[in-house]
N, C-alpha and C positions, 0 to 999 in steps of 0.2 A: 449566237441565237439561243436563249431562253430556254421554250418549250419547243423547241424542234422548228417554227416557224419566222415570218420575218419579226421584227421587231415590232410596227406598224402593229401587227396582227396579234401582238401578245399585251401590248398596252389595250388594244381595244378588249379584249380578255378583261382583264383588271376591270377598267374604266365600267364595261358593262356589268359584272356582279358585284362593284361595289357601289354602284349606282342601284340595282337591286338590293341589295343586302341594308343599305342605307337609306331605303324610303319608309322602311317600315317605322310608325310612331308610339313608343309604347311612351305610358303614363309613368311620371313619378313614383320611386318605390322610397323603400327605408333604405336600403343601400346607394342610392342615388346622396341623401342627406350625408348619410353617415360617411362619404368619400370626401363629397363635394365641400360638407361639413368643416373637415381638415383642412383643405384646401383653404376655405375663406377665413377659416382660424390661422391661419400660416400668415395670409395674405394680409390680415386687417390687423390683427392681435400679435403675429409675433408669437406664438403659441401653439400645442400638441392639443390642447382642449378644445371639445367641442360644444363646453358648457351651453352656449347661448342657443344653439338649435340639438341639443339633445330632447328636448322634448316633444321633437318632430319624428323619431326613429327610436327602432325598437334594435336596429343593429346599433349596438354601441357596446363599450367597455368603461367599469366602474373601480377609478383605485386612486385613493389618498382625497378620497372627497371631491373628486372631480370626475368629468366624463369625459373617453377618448374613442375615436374610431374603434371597430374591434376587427376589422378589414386589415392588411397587410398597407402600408404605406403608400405603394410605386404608382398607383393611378390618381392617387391623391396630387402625388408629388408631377406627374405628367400633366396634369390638368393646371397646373401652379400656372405656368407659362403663359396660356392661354385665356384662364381668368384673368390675371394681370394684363393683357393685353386689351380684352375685356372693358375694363376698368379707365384704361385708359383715352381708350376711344367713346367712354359713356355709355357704352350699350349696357355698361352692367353700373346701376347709381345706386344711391343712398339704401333705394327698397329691396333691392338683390340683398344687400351687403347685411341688412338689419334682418329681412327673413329667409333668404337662402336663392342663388342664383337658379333654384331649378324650379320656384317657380314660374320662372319665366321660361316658354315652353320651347320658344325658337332657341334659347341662348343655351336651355338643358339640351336639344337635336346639337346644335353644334358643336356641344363640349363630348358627347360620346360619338359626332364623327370623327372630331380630331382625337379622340384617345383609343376608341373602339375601332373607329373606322380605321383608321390606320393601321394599329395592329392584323385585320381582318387581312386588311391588302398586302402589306407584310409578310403575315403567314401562307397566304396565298402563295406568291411569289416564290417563299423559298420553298414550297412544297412543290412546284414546277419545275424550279431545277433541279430538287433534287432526284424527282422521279428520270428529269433529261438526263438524267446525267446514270442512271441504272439501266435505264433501255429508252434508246435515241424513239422520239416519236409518241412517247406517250404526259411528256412535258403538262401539256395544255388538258389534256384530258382526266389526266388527275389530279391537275390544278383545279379544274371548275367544277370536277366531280365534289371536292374538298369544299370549296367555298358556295355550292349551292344544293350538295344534298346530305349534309352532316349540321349538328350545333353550329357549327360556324356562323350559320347563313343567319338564325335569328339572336345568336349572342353579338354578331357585328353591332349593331346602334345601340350599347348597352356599356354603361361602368362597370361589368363585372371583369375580375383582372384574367380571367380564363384565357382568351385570347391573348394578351398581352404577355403572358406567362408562357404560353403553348409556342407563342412567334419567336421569342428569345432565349427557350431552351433550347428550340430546333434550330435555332443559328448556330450556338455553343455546338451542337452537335456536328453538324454542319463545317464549321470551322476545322473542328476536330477531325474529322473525316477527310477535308482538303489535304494538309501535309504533315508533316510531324515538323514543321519549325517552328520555332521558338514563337514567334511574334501569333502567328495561327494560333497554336494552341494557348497563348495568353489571351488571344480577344476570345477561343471558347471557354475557357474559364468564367472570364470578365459576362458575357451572354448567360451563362447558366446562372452564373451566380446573383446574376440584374435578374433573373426570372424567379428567386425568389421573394424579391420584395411585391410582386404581384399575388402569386400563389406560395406558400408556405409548403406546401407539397410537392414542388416541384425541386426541393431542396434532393427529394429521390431521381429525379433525372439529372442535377447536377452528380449523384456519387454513381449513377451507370456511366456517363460519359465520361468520367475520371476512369472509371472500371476499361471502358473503352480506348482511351488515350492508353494506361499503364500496358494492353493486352496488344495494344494494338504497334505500339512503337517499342516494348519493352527496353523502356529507358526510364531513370531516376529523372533523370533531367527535364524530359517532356512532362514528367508527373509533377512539376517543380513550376513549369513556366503554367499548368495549367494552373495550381491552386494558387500561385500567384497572380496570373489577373482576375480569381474572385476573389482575394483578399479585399479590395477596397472595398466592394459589397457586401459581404458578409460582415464589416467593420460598419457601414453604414446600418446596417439593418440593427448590429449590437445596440449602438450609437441611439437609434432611434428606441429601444427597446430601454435602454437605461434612462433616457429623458423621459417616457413617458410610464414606466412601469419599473424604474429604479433597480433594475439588473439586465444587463445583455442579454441573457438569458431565460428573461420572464415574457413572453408575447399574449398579443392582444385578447387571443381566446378563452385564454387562462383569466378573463376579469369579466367574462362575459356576462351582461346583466341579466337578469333573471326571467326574462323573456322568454330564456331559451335555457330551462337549467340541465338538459340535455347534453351541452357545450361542454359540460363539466363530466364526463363520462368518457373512458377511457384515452385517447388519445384527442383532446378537443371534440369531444363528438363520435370518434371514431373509435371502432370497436371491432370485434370479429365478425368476418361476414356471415348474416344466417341468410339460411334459405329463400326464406322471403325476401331480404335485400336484395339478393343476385337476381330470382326472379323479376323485381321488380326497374333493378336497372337496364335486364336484357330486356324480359318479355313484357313489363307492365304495359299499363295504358301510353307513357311516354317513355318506353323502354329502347335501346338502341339498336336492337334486332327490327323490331315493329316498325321506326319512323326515318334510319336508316340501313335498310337491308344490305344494302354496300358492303356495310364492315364488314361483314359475314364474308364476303370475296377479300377484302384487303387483309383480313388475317391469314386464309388461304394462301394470298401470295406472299406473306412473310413466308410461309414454309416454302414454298414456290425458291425465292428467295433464298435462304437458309440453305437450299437442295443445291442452286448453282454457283455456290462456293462462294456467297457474300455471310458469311456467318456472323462475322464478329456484327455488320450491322442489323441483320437479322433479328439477331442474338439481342441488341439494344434496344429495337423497337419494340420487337414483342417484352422485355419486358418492363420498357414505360408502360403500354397498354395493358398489361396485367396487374401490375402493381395499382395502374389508379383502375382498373377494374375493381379491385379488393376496396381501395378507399371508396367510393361510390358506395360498395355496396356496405360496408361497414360501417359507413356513417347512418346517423339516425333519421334521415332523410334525406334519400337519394337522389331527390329530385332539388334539395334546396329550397324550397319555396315554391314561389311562382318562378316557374322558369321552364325551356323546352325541353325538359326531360334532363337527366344525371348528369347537369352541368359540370361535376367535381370531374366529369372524365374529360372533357373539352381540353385540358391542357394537353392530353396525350395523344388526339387526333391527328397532329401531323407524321406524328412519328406511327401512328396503326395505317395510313392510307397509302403510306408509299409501299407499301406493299400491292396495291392498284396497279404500280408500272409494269409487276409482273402481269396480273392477272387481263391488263388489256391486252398483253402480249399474246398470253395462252389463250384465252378464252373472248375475243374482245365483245363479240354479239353480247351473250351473256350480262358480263360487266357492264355493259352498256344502258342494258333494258334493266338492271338492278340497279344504275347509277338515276334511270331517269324515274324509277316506282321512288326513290331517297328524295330528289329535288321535291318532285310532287308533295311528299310529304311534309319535308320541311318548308316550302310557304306554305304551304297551310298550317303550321307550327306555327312558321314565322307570324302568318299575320292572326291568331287568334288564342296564342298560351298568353295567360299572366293578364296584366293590365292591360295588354291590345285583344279585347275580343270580339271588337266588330270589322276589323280587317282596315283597321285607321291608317293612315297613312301620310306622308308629309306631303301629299300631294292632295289628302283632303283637309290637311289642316290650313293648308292657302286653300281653302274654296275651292277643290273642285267637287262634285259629288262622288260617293263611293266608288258608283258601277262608272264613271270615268278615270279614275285616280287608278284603280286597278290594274287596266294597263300599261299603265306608264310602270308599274312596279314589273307584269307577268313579261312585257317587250325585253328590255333587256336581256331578263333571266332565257328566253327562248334564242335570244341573236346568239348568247354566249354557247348555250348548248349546242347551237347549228354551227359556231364557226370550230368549237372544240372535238365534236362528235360526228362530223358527217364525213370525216374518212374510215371511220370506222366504222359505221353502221354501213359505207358502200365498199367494204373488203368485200371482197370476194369468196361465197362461202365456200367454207372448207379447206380455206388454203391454209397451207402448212407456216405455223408461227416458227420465228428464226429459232433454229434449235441454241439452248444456254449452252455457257461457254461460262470456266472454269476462270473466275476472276482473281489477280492478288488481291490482298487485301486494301493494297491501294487505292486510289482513285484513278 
């Protein structure tokens, strides 16, 4: 069993917040072109360029007189499949091909369910067991805490590679935390290192959980099998780096057009964090403290954690989430754009909430009433940052009207809450949580 429950009951989990997370309809952006872009360049041309719809996007990179993605490759490359299938079935003809499959609005909803959505349920999942698997019982609850009151909920129906990066670092992790055998620690390698070709920054989560493996098995040989199964990714990504920018070593943001000459300031964008950054990723208007108050308890239970003798993972989650707390706030806009608040930290959300299994434990009322102010927040994130500002939805894109389309989105999210959180909100107050107990380091 999953999250503590039967099986039946943990699919309906899933099923109902990605049913929520994926009715929201947002509009066509520049990153949408500039993925999907590559993708139809691969597909039709046999090609890295995105010459023929660059003048659709302002995200893009300029080098040797041509124009390429300035995006990390891996959701280009996920979406390959799909298009192609696409294609073959007609849904996607002549006019996709010549001006870009995402204008067409049904075919752009299904290419970020199957890349976005996926990943969302994915990261869901493993952030379920991993909490089952720290304190028996709180599986589901900080499963759907995760998926409906954090970024999660409104980067789910989106090409951005956050999620996709955050889902397959935390498996690498994950892996790595199962056993110290050979084949385990190769597929965590192989996961961390497939997590860079979405996020570029998540190449910092791949050297903690190397740091994690070396600390954790102190063995040559485990440090051996892990960076061996990211070798073929990290060869892949050189690979794609030299065909498109003529050294392994030169990536996408380094050519970024002038759009954004920003880009080109300290480390792509990234710099030391001032003041105003920090504030503006915790406390701004779309700040992390403000739209999810949660996190605030799931660092708590990192320490929580850290105190009942889980250190070494303690020790790794806090600091994924600190580390891209700095990148957040160091970049030149924390927020990215149009987006639900300092999406640059989205990749480190599974690894900050499992700290939640404690804090249901110690304190569950609390975390509970702070899980439900997060959700609140976030559909209302969900359905009106960026290009969805009037709470659109793919239930009014078939024809229904608003004030009915709405439900079909708020139902779900309410069934999942009530099947995740109503033993919790009916403990019995004041009763005494199981006193921690002093864990190896094992699993």
């Amino acid at each position: 069993m999953l999250f503590g429950s039967s099986y039946r009951h943990e699919r309906a989990l899933l099923i109902l917040v990605a049913i929520c997370a994926l009715s929201f309809a947002y509009g066509s952006g520049w990153q949408d072109v500039s993925r999907l872009g590559l993708t139809q360049a691969l597909a039709l041309d046999g090609t890295l360029r995105i010459d023929r719809y660059a003048g659709q996007t302002g995200d893009k990179a300029h080098y040797g007189g041509h124009w390429y993605s300035d995006k990390p490759p891996g959701v280009s490359l996920l979406a390959f499949p799909a298009f192609e299938a696409m294609r073959a079935t007609r849904l996607a003809g002549p006019d996709e091909e010549a001006r870009g499959i995402w204008h067409r609005r049904g075919l752009l909803l299904a290419l970020r369910a199957l890349v976005g959505g996926v990943a969302y349920a994915a990261a869901t999942f493993l952030v379920g067991r991993a909490a089952e698997r720290l304190r028996a019982g709180t599986g589901a609850l900080v499963a759907v805490t995760f998926a409906l009151g954090t970024m999660a909920l409104p980067l789910a129906a989106t090409l951005l590679g956050h999620l996709p990066a955050g889902a397959l670092a935390f498996a690498g992790f994950m892996f790595a935390w199962k056993s110290g055998r050979g084949r385990q620690l190769a597929a965590a390698g192989a996961c961390a290192a497939a997590a860079v070709l979405f996020e570029y920054q998540a190449a910092l989560i791949a050297l903690f959980v190397l740091g994690y493996v070396a600390l954790r098995t102190r063995s040559a040989r485990s440090v051996g099998w892990y960076v061996l199964g990211g070798a073929p990714f990290a060869f892949a990504l050189g690979a794609y780096n030299l065909a498109a920018f003529g050294s392994p070593t030169h990536f996408s943001y380094g050519y970024e057009s002038a759009v954004f000459p920003e880009q080109q300031r300290g480390f792509f964008g990234i710099g030391v964090p001032s003041a105003l950054g920090i504030a503006k990723t915790l406390v701004g208007h779309r700040g992390l403290v403000l739209l999810s108050p949660v996190l605030l308890l799931a660092a708590a239970g990192l320490v929580l954690l850290w105190r009942r003798g889980r250190r070494l993972e303690a020790g790794v989650c806090a600091a994924v989430a600190l580390a891209f707390l700095v990148i957040s706030a160091g970049y030149f806009d924390p927020y990215g754009g149009l987006s639900p608040g300092p999406r640059y930290f989205a990749t480190s959300l599974p690894f900050l909430v499992l700290g939640l299994a404690e804090t249901y434990t110690r304190w569950p009322r609390l975390t509970a009433v702070a899980a439900l102010a997060s959700v609140a927040a976030m559909l209302f994130e969900a359905a009106t940052y960026g290009p969805n500002f009037d709470f659109e939805t793919v239930w009014s894109v078939l024809g229904l009207p608003r004030a009915a389309a709405l439900p079909l989105v708020l139902a779900p999210a309410a069934a999942a809450l009530t099947l995740a959180l109503r033993p919790t909100l009916h403990r019995r107050a004041g009763a005494t949580p199981p006193q921690p107990t002093r864990r190896s380091p094992g699993p």
